[in-house]
C-alpha positions as CSV (number, residue, x, y, z in Angstrom):
1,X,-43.8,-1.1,0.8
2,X,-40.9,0.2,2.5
3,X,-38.8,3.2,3.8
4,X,-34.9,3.6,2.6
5,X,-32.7,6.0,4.0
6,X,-30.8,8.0,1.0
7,X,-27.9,8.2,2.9
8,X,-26.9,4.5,4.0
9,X,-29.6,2.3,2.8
10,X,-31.0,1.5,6.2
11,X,-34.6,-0.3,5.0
12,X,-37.6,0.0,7.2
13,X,-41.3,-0.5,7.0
14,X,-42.5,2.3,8.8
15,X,-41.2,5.9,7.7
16,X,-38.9,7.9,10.3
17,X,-38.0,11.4,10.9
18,X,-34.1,10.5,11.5
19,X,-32.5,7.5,10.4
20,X,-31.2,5.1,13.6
21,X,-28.5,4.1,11.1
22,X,-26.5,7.0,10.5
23,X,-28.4,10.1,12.2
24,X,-29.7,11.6,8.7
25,X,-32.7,14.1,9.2
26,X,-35.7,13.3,6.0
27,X,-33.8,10.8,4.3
28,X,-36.0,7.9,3.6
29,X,-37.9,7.9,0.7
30,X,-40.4,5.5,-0.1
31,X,-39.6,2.3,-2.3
32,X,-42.2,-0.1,-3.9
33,X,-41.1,-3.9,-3.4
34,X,-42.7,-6.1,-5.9
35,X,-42.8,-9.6,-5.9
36,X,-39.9,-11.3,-8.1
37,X,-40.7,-14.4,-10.2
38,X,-39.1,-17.2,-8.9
39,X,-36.3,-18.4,-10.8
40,X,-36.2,-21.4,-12.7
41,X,-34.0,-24.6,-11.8
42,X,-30.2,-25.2,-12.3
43,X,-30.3,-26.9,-16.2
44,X,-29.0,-30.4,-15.6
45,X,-25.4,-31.2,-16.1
46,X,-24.4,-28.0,-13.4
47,X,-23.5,-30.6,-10.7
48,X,-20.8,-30.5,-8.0
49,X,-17.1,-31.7,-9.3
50,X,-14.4,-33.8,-7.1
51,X,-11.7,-31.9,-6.6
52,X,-9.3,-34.7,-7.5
53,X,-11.7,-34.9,-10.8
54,X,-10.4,-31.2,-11.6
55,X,-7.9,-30.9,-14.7
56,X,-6.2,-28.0,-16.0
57,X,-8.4,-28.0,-19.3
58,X,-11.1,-27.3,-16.7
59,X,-9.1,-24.0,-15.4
60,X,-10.0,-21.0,-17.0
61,X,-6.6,-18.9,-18.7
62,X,-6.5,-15.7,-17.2
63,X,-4.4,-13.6,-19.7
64,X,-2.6,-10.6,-18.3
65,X,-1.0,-7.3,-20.2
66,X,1.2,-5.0,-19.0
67,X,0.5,-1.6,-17.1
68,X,4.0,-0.5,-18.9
69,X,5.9,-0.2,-15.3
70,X,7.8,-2.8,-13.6
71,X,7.0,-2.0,-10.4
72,X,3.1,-2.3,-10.8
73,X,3.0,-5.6,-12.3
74,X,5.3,-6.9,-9.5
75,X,2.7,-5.9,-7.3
76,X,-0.3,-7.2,-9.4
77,X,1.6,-10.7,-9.4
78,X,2.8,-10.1,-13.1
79,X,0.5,-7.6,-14.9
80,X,-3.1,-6.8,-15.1
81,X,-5.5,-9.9,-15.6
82,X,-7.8,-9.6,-18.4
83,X,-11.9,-9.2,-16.6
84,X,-10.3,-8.3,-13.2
85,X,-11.8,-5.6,-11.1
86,X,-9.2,-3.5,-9.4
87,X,-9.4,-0.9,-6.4
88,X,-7.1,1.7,-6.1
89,X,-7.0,3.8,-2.8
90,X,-4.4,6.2,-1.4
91,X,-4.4,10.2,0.5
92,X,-5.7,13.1,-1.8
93,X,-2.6,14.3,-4.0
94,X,-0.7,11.5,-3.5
95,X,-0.8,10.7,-7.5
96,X,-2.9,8.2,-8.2
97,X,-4.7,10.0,-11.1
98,X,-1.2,10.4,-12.4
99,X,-0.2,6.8,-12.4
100,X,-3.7,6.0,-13.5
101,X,-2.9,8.3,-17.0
102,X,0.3,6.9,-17.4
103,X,-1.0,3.3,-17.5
104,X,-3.4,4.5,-20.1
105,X,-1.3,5.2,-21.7
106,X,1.2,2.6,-21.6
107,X,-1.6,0.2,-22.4
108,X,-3.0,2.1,-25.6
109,X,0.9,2.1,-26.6
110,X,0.8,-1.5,-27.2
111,X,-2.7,-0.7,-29.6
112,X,-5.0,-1.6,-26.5
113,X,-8.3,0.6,-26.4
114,X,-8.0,1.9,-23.3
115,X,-11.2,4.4,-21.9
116,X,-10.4,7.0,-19.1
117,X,-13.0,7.9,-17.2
118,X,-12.7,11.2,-15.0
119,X,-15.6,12.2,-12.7
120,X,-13.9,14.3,-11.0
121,X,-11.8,16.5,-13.7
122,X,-13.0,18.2,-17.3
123,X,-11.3,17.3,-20.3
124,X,-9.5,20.2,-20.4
125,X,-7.6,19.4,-17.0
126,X,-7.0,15.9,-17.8
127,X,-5.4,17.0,-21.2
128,X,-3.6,19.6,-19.2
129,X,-2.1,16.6,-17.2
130,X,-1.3,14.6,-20.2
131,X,0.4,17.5,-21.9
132,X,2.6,18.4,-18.6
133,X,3.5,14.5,-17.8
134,X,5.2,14.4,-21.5
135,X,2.2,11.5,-22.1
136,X,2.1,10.9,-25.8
137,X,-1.3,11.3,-27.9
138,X,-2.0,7.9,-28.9
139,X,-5.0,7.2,-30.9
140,X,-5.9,3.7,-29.0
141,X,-7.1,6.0,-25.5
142,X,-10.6,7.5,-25.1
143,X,-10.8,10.4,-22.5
144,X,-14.9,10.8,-20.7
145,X,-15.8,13.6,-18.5
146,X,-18.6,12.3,-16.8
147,X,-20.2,11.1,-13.6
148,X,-23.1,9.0,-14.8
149,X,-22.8,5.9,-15.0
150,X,-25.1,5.7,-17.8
151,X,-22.5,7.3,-20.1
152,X,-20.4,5.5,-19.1
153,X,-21.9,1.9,-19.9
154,X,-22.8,3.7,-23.3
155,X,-19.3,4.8,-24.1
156,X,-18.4,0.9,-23.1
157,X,-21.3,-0.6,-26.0
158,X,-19.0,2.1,-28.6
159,X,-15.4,1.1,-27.9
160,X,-15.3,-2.2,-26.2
161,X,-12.1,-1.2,-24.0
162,X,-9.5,-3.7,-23.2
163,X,-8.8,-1.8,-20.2
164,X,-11.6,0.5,-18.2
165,X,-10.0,3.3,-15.3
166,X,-12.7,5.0,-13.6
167,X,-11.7,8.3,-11.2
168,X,-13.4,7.9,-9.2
169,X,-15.8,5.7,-8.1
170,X,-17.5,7.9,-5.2
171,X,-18.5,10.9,-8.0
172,X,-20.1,8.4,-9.7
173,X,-24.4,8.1,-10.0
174,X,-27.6,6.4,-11.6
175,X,-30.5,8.1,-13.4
176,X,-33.2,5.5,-11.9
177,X,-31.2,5.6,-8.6
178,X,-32.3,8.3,-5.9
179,X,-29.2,7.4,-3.7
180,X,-26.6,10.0,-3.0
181,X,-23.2,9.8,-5.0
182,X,-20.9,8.2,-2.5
183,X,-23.4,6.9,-0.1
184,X,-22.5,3.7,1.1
185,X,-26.0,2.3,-0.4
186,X,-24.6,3.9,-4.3
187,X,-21.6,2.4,-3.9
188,X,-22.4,-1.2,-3.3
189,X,-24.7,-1.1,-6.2
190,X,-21.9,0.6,-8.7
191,X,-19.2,-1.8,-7.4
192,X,-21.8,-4.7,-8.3
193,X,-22.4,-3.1,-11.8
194,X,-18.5,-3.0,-12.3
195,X,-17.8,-6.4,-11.4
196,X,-20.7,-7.9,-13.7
197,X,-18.9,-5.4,-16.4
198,X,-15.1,-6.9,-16.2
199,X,-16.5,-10.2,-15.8
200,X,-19.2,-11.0,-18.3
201,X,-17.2,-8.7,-21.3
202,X,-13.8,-9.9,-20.1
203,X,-12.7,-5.7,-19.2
204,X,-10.3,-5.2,-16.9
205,X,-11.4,-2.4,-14.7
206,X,-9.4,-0.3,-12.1
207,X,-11.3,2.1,-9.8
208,X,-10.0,4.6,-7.7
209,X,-11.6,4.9,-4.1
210,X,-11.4,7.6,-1.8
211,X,-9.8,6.9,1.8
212,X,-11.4,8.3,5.1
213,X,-8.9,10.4,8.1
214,X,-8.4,7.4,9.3
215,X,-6.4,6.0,5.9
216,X,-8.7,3.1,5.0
217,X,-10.6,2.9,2.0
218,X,-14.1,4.7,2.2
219,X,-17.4,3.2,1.7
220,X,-19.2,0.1,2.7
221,X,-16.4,-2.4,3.3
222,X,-18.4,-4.6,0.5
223,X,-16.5,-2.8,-1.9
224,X,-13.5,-4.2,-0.9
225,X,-14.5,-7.9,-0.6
226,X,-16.1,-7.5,-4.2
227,X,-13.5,-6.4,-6.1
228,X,-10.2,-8.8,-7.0
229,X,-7.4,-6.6,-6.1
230,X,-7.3,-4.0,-4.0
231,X,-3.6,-1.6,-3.7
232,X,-2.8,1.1,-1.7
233,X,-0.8,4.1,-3.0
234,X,1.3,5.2,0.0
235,X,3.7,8.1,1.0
236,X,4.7,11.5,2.5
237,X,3.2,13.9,0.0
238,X,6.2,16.2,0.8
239,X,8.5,13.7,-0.3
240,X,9.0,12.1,-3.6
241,X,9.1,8.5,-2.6
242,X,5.3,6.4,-3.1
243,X,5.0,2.8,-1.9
244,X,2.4,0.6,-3.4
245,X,1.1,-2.3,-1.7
246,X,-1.0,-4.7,-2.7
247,X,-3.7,-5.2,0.5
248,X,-5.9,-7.9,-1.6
249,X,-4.8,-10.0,-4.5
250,X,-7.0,-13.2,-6.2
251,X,-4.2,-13.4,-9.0
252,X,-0.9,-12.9,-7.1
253,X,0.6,-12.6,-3.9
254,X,0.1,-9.4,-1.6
255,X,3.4,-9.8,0.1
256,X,5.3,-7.8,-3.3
257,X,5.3,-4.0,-2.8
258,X,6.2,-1.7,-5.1
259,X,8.9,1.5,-4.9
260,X,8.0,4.3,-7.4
261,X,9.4,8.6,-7.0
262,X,7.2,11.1,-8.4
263,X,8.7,14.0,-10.2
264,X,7.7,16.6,-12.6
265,X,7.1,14.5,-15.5
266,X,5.6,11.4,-13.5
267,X,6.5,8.3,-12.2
268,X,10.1,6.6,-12.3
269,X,10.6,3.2,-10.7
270,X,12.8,2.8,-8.3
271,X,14.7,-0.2,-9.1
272,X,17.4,-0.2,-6.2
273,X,16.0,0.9,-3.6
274,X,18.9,0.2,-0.8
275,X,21.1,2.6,-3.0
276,X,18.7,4.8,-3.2
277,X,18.0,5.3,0.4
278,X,22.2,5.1,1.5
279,X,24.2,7.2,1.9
280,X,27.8,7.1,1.6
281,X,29.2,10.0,3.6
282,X,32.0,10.6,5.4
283,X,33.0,12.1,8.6
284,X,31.4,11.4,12.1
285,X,27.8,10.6,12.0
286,X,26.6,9.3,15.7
287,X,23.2,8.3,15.6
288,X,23.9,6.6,12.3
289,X,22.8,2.7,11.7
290,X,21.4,0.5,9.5
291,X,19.6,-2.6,9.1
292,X,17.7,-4.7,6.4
293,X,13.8,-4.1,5.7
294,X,11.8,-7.1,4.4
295,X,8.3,-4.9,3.0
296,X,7.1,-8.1,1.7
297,X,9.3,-10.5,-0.2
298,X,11.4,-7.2,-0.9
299,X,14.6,-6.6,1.2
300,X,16.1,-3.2,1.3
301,X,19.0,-1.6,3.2
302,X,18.2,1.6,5.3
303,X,19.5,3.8,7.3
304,X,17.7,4.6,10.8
305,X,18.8,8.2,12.4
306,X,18.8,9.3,15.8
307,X,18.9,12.9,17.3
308,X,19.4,12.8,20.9
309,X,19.8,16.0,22.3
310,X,19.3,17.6,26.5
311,X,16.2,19.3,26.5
312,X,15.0,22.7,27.5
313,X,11.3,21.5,28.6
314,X,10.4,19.6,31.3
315,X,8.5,17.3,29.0
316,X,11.0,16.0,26.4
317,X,9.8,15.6,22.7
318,X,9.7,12.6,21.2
319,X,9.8,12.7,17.6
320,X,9.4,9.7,14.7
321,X,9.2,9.7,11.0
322,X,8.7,6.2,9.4
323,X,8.8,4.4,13.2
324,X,5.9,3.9,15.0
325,X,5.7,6.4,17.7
326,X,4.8,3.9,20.1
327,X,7.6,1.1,18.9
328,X,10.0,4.4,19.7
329,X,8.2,4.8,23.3
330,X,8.5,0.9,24.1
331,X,12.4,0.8,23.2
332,X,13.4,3.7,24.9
333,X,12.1,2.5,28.3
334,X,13.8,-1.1,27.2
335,X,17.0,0.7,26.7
336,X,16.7,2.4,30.1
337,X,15.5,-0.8,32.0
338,X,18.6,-2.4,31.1
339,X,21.4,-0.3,30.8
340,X,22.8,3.3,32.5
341,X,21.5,5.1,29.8
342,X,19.0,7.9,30.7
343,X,16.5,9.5,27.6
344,X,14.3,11.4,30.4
345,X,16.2,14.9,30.0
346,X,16.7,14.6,26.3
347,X,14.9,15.2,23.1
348,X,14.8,12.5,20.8
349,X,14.2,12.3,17.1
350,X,13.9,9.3,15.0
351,X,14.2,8.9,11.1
352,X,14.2,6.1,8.4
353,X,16.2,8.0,5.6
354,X,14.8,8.9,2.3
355,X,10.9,9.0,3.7
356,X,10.1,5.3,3.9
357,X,7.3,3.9,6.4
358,X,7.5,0.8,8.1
359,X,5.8,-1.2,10.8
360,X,8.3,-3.9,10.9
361,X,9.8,-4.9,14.3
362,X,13.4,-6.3,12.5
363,X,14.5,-3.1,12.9
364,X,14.5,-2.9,16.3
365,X,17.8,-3.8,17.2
366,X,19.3,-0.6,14.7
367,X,16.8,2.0,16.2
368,X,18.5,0.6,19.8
369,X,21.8,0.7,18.7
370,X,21.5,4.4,16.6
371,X,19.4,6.1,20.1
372,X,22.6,4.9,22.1
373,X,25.0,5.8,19.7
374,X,23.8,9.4,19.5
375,X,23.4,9.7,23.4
376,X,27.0,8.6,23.8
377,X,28.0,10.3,20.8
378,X,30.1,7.3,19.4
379,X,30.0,6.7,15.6
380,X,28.4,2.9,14.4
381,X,30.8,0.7,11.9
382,X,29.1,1.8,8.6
383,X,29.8,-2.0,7.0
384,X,27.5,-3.8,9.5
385,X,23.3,-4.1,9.6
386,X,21.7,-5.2,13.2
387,X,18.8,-7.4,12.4
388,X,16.8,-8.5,15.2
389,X,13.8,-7.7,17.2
390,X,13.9,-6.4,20.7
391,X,11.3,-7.7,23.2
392,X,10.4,-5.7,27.0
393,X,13.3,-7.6,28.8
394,X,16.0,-6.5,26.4
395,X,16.2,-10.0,25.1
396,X,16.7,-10.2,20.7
397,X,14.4,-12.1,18.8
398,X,14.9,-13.6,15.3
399,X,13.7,-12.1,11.9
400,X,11.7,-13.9,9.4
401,X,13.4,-13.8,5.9
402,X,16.9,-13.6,6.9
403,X,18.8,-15.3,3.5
404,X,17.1,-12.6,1.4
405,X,18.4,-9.6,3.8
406,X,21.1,-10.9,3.9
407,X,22.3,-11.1,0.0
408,X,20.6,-7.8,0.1
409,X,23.6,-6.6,2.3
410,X,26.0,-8.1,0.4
411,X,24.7,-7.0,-2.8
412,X,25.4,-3.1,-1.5
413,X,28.7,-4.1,0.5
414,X,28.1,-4.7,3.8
415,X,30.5,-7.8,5.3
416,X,29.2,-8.0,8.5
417,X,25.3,-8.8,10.3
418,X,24.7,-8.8,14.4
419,X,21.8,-10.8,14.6
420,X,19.7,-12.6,17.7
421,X,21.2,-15.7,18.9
422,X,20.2,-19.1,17.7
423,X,19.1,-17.4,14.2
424,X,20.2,-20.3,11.5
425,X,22.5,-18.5,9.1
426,X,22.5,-20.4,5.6
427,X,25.8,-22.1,4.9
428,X,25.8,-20.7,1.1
429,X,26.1,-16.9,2.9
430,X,29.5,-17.4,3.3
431,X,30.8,-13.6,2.2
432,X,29.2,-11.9,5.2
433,X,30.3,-12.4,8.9
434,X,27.8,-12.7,11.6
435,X,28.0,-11.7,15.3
436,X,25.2,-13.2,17.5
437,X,23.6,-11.4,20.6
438,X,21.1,-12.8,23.3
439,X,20.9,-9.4,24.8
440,X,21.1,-5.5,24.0
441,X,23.3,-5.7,26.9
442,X,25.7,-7.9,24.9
443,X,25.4,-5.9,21.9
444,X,26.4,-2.5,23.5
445,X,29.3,-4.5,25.0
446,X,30.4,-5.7,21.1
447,X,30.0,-2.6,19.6
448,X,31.7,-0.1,22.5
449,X,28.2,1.4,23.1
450,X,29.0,0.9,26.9
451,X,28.7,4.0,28.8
């Protein structure tokens, strides 16, 4: 006999007041352990194969269908794959219940049963959804309000759904279970139940997950080595613009990410993303430059914006949206280390325009080259993207993907790249003509950045 805490399934033999685990007050309960027949032998013929042995007859054919937007099946390496378990994950109102309802709906389109399962919702509010989205009322998708899980394996038996989208997984409980709904010990036993679900009746099945404060996906981190796929759902919720990425993938690459805007009636891919986050503007913008992002395999052009302005405070603000606060903090006192240029007395602001996020360090050489240009107040040559990273001496680094930024540029006009020195430039990238700097010290002296 032993003790399990309700909470987070710490097991103990002796009963406990507080659980060590995860500081609970009367949360064990008591659990009979009975003995388990042993099970019986491997049948003959299960027996180890060479690898060089292996054919393609012996492969199994995943089959994949179509969510019904581009932009998801890039990230899902082509579409979804028939008995794969998915996890989706992303902020609270950041829309993944309404991406969820129009891939339901895509998919039933096509004369796919598809079952929507809302634990979180009534019917009436997901119908509410469905009728403000525009979604139309195909016969081929089920709608269930529930959060048993017991319905929900019942409902399964009756329709036999290609397709199987549960929101969400953490509302979610068992009749015979006396865990908590979203207790780390109830999920690890529904994301079990899931799996053996897509995978013995071939379902595919896509689960949303909650995410904690600190942005990762909540619950046992089991959850997410269990499952196949595992996206993220990204973005400023006061923006249109969502990013998917794809964090895990067993079918597909995870360096693909996916560019979607969220209006009134839903999603819309975003197809072009470097047109849709330029600008072509005239008059004198200082502060203005732009560069080539490489989110994955996908290269887009941006603008970076700078705001330097004297301060009032004796602390100056320092301000970043998209940028890593810190990358912000490291280039400014790079930019001051090498060069005449004081930041000390003046309030800066940092931007990616349109609302995209990044972590990428090729940028580095346009965030240097838009703070000078706005504390000089000289304009940037609009046909020209710096590419390069910037490391604590003020020496510029190579980028990794540079043939695909490059015909990126092109692609939108630009005719001219400063990148790092010793970067190999294909020889087919003829239409675009490349400058070459060792140093930010050197770049401000090409561009007329020089104070």
């Amino acid at each position: 006999m032993r003790y399990l805490c309700s909470e987070c399934g710490y097991s103990t033999p002796n009963w406990m007041g507080r659980c060590p685990q995860c500081g609970g007050w009367n949360t064990f309960f008591e659990e009979k352990t009975e003995r388990k027949p042993k099970k019986p032998a491997s049948p003959p013929g299960i027996v180890p194969v060479r690898l060089s042995e292996v054919s393609e007859a012996n492969l199994r054919e995943y089959r994949r269908f179509s969510s019904g937007i581009g932009e998801v099946d890039r990230v899902l390496g082509g579409g979804v794959v028939e008995g794969s378990l998915i996890l989706l994950s992303g902020d609270p109102g950041i829309g993944k219940s309404t991406l969820l309802l129009e891939i339901a709906e895509n998919v039933a389109r096509v004369g796919k049963t598809v079952l929507y399962v809302s634990s979180e919702e009534s019917l009436a509010q997901v119908y509410l959804r469905v009728n403000r989205l525009g979604l139309s009322k195909t016969p081929h998708l089920f709608l269930l309000s529930s959060d048993a899980f017991e319905d929900i394996l019942g409902a399964i038996d009756t329709l036999s759904p290609h397709l199987l989208i549960v929101d969400s997984i953490q509302n979610l409980s068992r009749q015979e279970s006396d865990f908590l709904p979203g207790s780390v010990a109830m999920l690890r036993e529904l994301s079990t139940q899931f799996m053996g679900i897509a995978k013995k009746r071939g379902i595919a099945c896509i689960l949303v997950g909650h995410v904690t404060k600190e942005g990762v996906v909540a619950g046992p981190k089991t959850l997410e080595h269990l499952v196949d796929v595992v996206l993220y759902l990204e973005g400023d919720p006061n923006r249109p613009l969502r990013m998917l990425r794809g964090m895990k993938n067993r079918f597909g690459s995870t360096q693909e990410v996916g560019l979607l805007e969220l209006g009134e009636e839903g999603f819309v891919e975003v197809s072009d993303p470097s047109l849709y986050f330029l600008l072509d503007s005239e008059g004198f913008r200082p502060g203005v430059a732009r560069t080539v992002l490489a989110e994955g395999k996908r290269a887009m052009v941006v603008e970076i914006q700078s705001l330097v302005h004297p301060s009032s405070f004796d602390f100056p603000r320092r301000v970043s949206l998209g940028i890593d606060l810190n990358r912000l903090h490291l280039l400014l006192a790079v930019v001051e280390k090498n060069t005449r240029i004081r930041f000390s007395r003046h309030d800066v602001y940092v931007s990616i325009a349109g609302g995209i996020r990044t972590l990428e360090t090729g940028l580095d050489l346009a965030l240097c080259v838009s703070l000078v240009s706005s504390r000089l107040e000289r304009e940037v040559r609009k046909d020209t993207v710096f590419c390069g990273e910037v490391g604590l001496g003020g020496e510029v680094r190579s980028v990794p993907l540079l043939e695909q930024r490059l015909q990126e540029a092109l692609r939108v006009g630009i005719r001219r790249a400063v990148l790092a020195r010793g970067q190999k430039v294909p020889p087919r990238l003829a239409g675009i003509e490349c400058a070459f700097c060792g140093h930010i010290l050197e770049l401000f002296e090409k561009e007329g950045l020089r104070p």
